[in-house]
N, C-alpha and C positions, 0 to 999 in steps of 0.2 A: 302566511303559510305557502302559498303559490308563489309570492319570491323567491321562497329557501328552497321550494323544488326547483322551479327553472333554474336557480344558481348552481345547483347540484348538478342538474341535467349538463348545463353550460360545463362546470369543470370536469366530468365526466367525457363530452366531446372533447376538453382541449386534451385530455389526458389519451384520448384515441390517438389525438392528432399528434399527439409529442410522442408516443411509445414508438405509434407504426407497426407493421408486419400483421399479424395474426392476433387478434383480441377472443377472448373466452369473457359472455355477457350471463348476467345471472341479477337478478335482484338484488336489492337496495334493505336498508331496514333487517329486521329481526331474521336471525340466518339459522339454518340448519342442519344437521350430520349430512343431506343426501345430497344439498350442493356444494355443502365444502368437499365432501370425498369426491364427486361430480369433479370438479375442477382439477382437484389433486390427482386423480386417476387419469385425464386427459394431459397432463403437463407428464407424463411418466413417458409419455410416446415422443416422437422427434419431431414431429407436425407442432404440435405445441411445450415444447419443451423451454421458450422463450414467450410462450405468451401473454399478453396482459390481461389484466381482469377490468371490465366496465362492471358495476353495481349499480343496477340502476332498473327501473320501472316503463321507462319511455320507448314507448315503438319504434321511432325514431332511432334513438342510439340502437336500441339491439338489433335493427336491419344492418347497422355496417359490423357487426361482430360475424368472425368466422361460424362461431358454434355459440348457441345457446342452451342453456339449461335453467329447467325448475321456474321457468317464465316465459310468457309470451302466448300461452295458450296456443302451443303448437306441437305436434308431435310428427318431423319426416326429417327421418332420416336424410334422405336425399340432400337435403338442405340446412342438415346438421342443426337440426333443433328440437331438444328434446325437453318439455313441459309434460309435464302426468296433470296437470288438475284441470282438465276441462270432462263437462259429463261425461261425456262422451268416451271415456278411455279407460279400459279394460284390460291392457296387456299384462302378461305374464311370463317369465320367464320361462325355457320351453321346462315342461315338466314338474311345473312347479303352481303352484295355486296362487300364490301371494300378487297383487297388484302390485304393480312396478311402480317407485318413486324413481327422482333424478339418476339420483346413485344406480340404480336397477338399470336404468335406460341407458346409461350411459356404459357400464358394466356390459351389459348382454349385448353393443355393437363393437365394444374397444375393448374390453377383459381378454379375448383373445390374442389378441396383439400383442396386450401389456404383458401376460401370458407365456406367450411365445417367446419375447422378444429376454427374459428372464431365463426359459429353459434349453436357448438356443437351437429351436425346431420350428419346422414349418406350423403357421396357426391350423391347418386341418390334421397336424399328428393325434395318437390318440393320446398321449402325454397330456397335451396342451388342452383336450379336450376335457379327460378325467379331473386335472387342474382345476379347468376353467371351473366346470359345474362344481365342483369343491365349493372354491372359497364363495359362489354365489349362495348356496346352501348354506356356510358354518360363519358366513361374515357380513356378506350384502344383504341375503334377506330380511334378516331382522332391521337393516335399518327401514328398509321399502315398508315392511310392518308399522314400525315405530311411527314414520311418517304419514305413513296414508290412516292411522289410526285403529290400525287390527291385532287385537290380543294374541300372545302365542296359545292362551287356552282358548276354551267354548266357555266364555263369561254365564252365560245363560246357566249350563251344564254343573261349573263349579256352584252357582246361589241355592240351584237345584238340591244339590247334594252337601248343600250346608257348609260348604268349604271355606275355611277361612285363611288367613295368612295369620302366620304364629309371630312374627314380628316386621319391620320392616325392614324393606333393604334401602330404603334412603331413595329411590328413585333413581338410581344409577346404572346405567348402560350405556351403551354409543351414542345415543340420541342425548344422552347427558352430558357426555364427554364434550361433546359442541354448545351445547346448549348453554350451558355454564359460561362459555366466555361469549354471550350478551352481556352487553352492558345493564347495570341493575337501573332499574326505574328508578333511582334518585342520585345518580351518577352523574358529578355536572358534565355539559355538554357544552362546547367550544361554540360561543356566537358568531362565528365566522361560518357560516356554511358549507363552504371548502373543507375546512380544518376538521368541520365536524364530520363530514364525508371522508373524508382521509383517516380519520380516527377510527370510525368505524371498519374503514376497509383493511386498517392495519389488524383492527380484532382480528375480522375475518380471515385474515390469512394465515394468524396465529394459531383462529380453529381448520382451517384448512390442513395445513401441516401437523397438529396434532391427531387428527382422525387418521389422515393419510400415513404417519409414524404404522398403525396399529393396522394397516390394511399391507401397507409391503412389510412389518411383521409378520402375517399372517401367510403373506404369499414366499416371501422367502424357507418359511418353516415348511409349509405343504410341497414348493418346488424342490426344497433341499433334504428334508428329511423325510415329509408321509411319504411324495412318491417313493426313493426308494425303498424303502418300507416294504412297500406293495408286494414286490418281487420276491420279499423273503417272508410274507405271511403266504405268499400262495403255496409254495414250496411248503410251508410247513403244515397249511391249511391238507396238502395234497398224501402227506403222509403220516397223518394222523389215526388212519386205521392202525397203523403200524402197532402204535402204544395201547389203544382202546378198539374191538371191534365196533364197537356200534360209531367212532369217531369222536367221544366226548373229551377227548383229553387229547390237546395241541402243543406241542414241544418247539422253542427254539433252541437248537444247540448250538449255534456261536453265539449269542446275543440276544437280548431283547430287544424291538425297535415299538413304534406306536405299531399295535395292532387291532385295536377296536374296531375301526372306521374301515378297517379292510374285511376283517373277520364278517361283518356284518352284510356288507355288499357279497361277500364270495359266500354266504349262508340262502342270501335273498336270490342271486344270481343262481344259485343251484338248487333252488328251490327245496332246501334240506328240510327233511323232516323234524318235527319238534323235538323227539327221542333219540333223533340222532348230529342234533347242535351241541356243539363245543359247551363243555361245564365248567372247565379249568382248564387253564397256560400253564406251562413251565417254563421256566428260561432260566440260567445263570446271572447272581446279580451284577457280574462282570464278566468280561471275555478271557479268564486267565483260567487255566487245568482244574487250580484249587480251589475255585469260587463257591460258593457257597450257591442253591438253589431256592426259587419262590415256586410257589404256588398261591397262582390268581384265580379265582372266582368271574365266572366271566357274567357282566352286568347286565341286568333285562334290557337296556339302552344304552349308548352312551353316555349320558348324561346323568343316571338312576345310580342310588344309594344299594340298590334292592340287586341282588347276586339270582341268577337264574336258578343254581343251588351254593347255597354256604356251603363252608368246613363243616363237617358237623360240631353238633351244638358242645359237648364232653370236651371238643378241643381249643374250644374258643378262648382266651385269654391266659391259655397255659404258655410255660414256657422249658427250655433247655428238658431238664429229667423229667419234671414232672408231664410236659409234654410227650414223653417218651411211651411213658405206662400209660396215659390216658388215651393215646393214639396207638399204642403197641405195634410203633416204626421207632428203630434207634436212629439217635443225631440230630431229631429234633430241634430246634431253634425259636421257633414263637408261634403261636396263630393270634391272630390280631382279634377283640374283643367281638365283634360285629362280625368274625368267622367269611372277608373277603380276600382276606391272604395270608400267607403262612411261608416257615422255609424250614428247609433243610440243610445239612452239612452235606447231603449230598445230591447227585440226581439217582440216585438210585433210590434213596429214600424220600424225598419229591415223588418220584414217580412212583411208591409203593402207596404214599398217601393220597396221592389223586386216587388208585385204586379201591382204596378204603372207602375215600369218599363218595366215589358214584355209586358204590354200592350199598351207603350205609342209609 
């Protein structure tokens, strides 16, 4: 067994020695979502946009590596090495609870960069900033979770309260998406040592690039479409007394864009009263004169089933006429069964039914 390490170690330095330039080091053996993204998020910059991967365990090789991650039992910056698993390590991302894995660490000193260098703005804009703490909230921290081994619930809280899971979901999220291409425990394995180290590393980079797929997914949608977004929820966020005095009813009149994730920051940010938070959106289901109008149900979270107020219950699952009488607004067109959206032929009848509804 000390053979096939040292052998490994050995073609691991030739492999330093043949690449040259900039090497990015990380561990050997069983891999995971924080340093495949780890790697993948560092090669997105120009500093390592060429550089090699060492996989490997040995103090040795990882001193000649530019930057390490997720090993080495190191964490400075300064010196470009970032490991989370020694006692001793506590960090968190600013404003956020979760213990930093690789991914985290590596995220919260270069996420800006990678950031910027996408929205084509300085890394101190506030663009790049709002960006940034985005996708660490809606993408990195669950894997930092997934890794360091902390529930998105209070495990204790849910046995408490008798909770159970109504089926399963197979065990699938990010941390599975990588996890999956290990090799299976009875998977033969190349008796060549080299061979076998190269086979491995080729996984590895196949999970590398698939995690990394779903991370500039995620950053290109937030950079190209939440933010602008943003601009045209405040705007509508800001004239929304207009349609409702107390403010519960928010109208987009050219268009609908993602509004949740903004809606919610500009409620928290303005520290809105509970009676006077958004009930329902309006928006056009296209940008043309003749469009047809919805009416949304705006969700206790983003993420929840559960509508802060439904449609009322009488108009739930009607549709065209008989929606018509049952809501007594003509032009009606559907309420959806669970009463969290509905529409209209028109915005004038959209907007007589939100009325109905906050008040009903």
């Amino acid at each position: 067994m000390l053979r096939v390490v040292a052998k490994m170690a050995e073609n691991a330095a030739k492999r330093l020695k043949t690449d040259g330039g900039i090497a990015i080091g990380t561990h050997n053996g069983h891999f995971h979502a924080d340093e495949a993204l780890a790697v993948h998020m560092l090669r997105q910059l120009p500093t390592y946009t060429n550089a090699s991967l060492i996989r490997t365990r040995d103090p040795a090789l990882l001193a000649t590596c530019h930057t390490v991650v997720d090993v080495g039992g190191e964490y400075d910056a300064s010196q470009n090495r970032y490991d989370h698993h020694q006692r001793t390590f506590t960090t968190t991302f600013p404003g956020r609870p979760t213990k930093l894995s690789s991914a985290g660490l590596v995220y919260m000193h270069f996420g800006r960069a990678i950031v910027a260098q996408r929205l084509g703005q300085p890394e101190d804009s506030e663009d790049v900033g709002v960006v940034w703490r985005k996708i660490y909230e809606s993408f990195i921290e669950a894997l930092d979770a997934h890794d360091n081994g902390i529930s998105a619930y209070d495990t204790a809280a849910l046995n408490a309260a008798g909770i159970e899971k109504r089926f399963s979901d197979g065990g699938f999220g990010l941390g599975a998406l990588v996890g999956r291409l290990n090799p299976n425990w009875n998977d033969p394995v190349p008796s060549d040592p080299a061979e076998a180290q190269a086979a491995e590393d080729a996984r590895f980079e196949t999970a590398s690039t698939r995690i990394g797929e779903e991370f500039d997914r995620d950053l290109a949608y937030y950079a190209s479409a939440w933010l602008p977004a943003r601009t045209i929820v405040q705007e509508a966020y800001a004239k929304r007394k207009q349609y409702d005095p107390e403010g519960r009813i928010m109208v987009f009149e050219g268009q609908s864009v993602p509004w949740k994730d903004h809606l919610y920051s500009l409620e928290e940010e303005e520290k809105t009263e509970e009676q006077n938070k958004v009930l329902y959106v309006l928006y056009p289901e296209k940008p043309t004169p003749d469009a047809k109008w919805r009416i949304q149900a705006v969700p206790v979270s983003k993420d929840s089933f559960q509508s802060r107020k439904a449609l009322p219950e009488p108009w739930r699952g009607a549709r065209d006429e008989q929606l018509d009488v049952v809501s007594s607004v003509p032009g009606g067109v559907f309420v959806h069964a669970s009463g969290f959206i509905g529409g209209n032929k028109t915005f004038e009848g959209a907007r007589a039914m939100a009325d109905k509804a906050v008040a009903f």
